[in-house]
C-alpha positions in Angstrom: -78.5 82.6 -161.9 -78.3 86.0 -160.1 -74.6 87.3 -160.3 -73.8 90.6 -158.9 -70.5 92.7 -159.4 -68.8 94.3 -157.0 -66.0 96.8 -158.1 -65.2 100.4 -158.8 -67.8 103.3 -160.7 -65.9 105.7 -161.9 -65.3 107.8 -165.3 -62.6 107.3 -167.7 -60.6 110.4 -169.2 -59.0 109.1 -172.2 -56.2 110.6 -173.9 -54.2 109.4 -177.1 -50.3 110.2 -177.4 -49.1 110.3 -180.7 -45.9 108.9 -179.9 -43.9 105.8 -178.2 -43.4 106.0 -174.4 -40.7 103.8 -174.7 -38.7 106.9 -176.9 -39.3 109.0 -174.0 -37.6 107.0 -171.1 -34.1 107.3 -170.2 -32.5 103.8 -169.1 -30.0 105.6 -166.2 -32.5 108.4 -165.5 -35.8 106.1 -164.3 -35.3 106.5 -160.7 -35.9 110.3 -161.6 -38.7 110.5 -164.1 -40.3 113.9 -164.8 -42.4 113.8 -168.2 -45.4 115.6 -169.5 -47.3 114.5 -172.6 -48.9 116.7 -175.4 -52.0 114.7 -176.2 -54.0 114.8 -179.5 -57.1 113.7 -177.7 -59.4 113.3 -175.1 -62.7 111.4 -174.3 -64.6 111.6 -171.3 -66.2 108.0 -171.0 -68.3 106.0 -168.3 -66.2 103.2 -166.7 -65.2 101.8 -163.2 -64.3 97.7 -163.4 -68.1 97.3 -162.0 -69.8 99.1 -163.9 -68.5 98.0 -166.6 -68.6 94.3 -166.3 -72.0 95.2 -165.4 -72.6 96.8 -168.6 -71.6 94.1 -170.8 -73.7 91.3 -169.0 -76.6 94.0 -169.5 -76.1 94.2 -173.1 -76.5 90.5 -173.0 -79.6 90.4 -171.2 -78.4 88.7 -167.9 -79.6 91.5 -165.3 -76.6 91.9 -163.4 -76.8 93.6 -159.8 -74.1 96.2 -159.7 -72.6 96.3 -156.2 -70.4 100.0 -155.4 -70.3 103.6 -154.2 -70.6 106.7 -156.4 -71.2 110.6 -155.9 -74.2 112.5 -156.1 -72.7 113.2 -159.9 -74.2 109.9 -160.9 -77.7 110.2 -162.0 -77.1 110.2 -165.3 -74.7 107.4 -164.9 -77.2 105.7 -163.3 -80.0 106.2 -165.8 -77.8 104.8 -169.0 -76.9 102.1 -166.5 -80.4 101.4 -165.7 -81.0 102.1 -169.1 -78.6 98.9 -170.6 -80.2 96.3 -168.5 -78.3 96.5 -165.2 -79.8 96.7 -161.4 -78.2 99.5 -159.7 -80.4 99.7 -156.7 -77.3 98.3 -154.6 -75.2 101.5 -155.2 -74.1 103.5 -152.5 -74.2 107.5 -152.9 -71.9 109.5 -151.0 -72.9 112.6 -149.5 -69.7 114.1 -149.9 -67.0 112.6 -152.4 -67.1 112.6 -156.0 -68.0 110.0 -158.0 -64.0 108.1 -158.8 -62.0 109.1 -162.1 -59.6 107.0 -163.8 -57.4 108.9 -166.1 -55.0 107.3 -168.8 -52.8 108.3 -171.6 -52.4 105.3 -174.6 -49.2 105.6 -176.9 -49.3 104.4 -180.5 -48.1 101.0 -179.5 -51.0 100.5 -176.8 -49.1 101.1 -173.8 -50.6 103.1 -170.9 -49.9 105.3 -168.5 -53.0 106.1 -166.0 -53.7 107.3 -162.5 -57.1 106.7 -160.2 -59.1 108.8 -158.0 -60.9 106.8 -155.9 -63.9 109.5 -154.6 -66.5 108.1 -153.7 -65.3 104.8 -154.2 -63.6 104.4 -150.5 -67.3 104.3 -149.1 -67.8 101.2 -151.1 -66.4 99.2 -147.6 -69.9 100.3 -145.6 -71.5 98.1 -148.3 -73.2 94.7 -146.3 -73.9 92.0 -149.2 -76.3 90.4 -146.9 -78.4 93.6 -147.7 -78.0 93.5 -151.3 -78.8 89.3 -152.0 -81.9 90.2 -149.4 -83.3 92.9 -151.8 -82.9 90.9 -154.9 -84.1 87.6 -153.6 -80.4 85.7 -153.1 -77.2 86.0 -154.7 -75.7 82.3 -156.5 -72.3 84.4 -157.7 -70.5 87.5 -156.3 -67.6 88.8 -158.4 -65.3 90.9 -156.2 -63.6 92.8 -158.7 -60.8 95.9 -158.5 -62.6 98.2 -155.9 -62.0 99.8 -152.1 -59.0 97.2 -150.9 -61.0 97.0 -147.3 -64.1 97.1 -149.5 -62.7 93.3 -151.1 -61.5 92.3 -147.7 -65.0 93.1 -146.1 -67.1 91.7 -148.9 -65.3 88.3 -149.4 -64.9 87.7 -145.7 -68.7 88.1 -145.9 -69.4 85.6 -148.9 -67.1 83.2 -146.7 -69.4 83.4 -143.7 -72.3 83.1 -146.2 -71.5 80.4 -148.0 -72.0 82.9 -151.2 -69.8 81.6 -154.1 -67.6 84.5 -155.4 -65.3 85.5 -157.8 -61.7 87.0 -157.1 -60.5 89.7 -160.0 -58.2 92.1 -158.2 -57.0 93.3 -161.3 -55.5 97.5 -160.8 -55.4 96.8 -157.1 -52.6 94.0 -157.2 -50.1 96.8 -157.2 -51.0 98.0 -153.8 -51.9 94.7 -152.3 -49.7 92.8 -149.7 -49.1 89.0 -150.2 -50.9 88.4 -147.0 -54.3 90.4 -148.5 -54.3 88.9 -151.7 -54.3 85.1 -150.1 -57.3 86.2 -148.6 -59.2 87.4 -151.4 -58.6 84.2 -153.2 -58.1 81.0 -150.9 -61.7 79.5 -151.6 -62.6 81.9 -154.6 -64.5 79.4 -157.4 -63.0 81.7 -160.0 -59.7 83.4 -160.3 -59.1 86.0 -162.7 -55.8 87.5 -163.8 -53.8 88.8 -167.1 -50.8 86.9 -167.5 -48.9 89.7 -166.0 -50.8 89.8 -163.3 -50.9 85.5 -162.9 -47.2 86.1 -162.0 -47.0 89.1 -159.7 -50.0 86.7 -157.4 -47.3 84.0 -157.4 -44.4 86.0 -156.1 -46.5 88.1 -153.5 -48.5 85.3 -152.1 -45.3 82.8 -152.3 -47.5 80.0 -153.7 -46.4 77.8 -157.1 -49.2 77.9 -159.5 -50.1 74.4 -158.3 -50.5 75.5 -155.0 -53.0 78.6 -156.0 -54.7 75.8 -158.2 -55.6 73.9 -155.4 -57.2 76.9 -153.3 -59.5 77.7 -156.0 -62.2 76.4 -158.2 -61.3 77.7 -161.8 -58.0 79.8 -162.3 -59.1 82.2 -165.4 -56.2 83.9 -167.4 -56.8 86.3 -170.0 -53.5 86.0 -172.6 -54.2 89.4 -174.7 -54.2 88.5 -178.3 -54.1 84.5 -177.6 -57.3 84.6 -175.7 -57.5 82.9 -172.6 -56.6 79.8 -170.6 -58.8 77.8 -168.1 -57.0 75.9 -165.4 -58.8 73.6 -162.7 -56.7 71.4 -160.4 -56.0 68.0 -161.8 -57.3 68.6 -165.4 -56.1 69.8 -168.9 -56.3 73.4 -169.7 -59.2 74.5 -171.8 -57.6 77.4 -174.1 -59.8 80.2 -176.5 -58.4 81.8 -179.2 -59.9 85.9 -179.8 -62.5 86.0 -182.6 -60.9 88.4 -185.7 -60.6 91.9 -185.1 -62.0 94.6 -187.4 -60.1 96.8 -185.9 -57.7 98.0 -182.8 -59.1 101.0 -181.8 -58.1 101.4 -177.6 -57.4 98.8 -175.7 -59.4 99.9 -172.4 -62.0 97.7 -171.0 -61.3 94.5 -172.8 -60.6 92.3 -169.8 -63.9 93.7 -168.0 -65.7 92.7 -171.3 -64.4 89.4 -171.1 -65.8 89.0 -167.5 -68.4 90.4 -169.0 -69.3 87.8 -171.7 -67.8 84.6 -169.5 -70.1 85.6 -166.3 -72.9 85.8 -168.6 -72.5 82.4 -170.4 -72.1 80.8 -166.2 -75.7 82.5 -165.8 -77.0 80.9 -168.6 -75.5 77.5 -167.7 -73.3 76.9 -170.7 -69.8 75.0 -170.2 -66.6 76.8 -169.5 -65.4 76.8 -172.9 -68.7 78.1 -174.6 -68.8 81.0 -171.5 -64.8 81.7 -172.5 -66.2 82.2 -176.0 -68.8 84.8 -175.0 -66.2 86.6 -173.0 -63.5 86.5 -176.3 -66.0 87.6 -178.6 -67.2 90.8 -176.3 -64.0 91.6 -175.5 -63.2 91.7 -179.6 -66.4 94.2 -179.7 -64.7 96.8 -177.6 -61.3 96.3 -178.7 -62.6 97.8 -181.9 -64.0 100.7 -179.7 -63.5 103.6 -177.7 -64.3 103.8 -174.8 -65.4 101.2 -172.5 -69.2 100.8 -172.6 -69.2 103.0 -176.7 -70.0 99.5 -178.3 -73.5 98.6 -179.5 -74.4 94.8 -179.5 -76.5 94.0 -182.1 -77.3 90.6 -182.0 -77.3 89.7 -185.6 -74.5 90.5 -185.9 -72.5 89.2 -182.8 -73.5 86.1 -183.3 -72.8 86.1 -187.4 -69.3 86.8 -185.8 -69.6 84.3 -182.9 -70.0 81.5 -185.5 -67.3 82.5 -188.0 -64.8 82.1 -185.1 -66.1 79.1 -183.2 -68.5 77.5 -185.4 -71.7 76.6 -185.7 -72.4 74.3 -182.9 -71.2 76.8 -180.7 -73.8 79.3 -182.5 -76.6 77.0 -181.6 -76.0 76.9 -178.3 -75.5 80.2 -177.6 -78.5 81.6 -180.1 -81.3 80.7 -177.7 -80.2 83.1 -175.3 -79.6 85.9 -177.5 -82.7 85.6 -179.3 
């Protein structure tokens, strides 16, 4: 199954404040917020919703295509991409904007503040998919993740007139998104994907009940933070994963795109929902316990010791053979 990602390169400047936003905020005085935070530290990391999604199905050895636009800064992004098992011959490169930057501040109790350059990243709406599933021989799966807003207009209009299944995941860009936009991107999607917060911000902006949305999409995918995630499909019972056991909670950055990550990659391999689910819980564990959103190492011994010790054996087996 060939699955590529469209979404946003960019790289992550990661600070850690060693404090409680919530002590720093004024109830009366929010309309007029003026802060500054002394940080203790800062990482400069690879990320970009694409890239790493992208990532994570690379580290699991399903070849994803990476669909986006970057700077002329990205050689070296591009090599460790290339270099972890993804196909970034579909990325644009601007010959004038910087590659995009996404820079956030985390507080002791995992809250975050963050802002996004976009760079490069606007030219990601000269991208024609018809281009990219030519090059690679067809396309069975587009994700449309959190990217260029015309770039997600333009590239699931074009997967409509295709007939190319595709994935909605609007994820940061819900913010900026009309009600009008995001019925677009996901009337027809066979896979919705959301945070809880998120679930409810679609249903107020679109004005459609959750029954409604359920009946204009194939799978409605919604990640619950430590609870795991829920599967909805009209006219059947939820499927719901618990998260395998953390080590540790290290940053909580990149978890949702390493659930995408680890459920895309269990659809390529054909495995059912729930097993794919478990894929995407168990990656998302791995860079929990991480900094940074593509820092983690996948050793395969070892993920799937872990896979088993939180869904079981069975579940193992199944998954084994394509990890071997």
């Amino acid at each position: 199954m060939r699955i590529a990602v469209t979404g946003s390169i960019a790289t992550d400047h990661l600070m850690t404040f060693p404090g409680r936003f919530a002590d720093q905020l004024v109830a009366d005085q929010l309309h007029t917020v003026s802060l500054s935070f002394l940080v203790d530290t800062l990482d400069v990391r690879r990320g970009g919703v694409g890239a790493n999604i992208c990532f994570g199905m690379g580290q699991l050895g399903t070849r994803p295509v990476l669909v986006g636009a970057a700077g002329a800064d990205f050689d070296e992004y591009r090599a460790w991409l290339d270099r972890h098992g993804v196909d970034t011959g579909s990325v644009r490169i601007s010959e004038v904007l910087h590659t995009a930057r996404f820079v956030c501040t985390t507080d002791t109790d995992h809250n975050q503040i963050g802002s996004f350059y976009t760079g490069a990243m606007s030219e990601a709406r000269l991208i024609e998919l018809q281009s990219v599933a030519e090059r690679v021989g067809g396309l069975d799966l587009v994700l449309i993740g959190a990217d260029d807003p015309e770039a997600m207009l333009r590239h699931t209009e074009e997967c409509r007139s295709r007939n190319i299944p595709f994935a909605a995941d609007f994820s940061q860009q819900i913010a900026r998104m009309s009600g009008d936009e995001i019925r677009i991107l996901l009337d027809g999607a066979a896979y919705l994907f959301s945070n809880e917060y998120e679930k409810g911000l679609i249903e107020n902006k679109t004005g459609w009940s959750d029954a409604e949305i359920l009946s204009r999409v194939g799978h409605r995918v919604t990640t619950l933070g430590s609870r795991g995630v829920r599967i909805e499909r009209a006219g059947e019972d939820p499927i719901e994963i618990g998260c395998a056991e953390e080590e540790a909670k290290v940053d909580p950055t990149g978890v949702g795109d390493a659930f995408r990550a680890g459920f895309l990659s269990g659809l390529s391999w054909g495995v059912g929902l729930e097993r794919a689910a478990q894929v995407g819980c168990m990656l998302a564990t791995l860079v929990i316990e991480t900094l940074g959103t593509q820092e983690y190492t996948l050793r395969r011994a070892h993920f799937m010791e872990r896979f088993v010790k939180a869904y079981g054996p069975d579940a193992g087996a199944e998954v084994q053979q394509f990890l071997a």
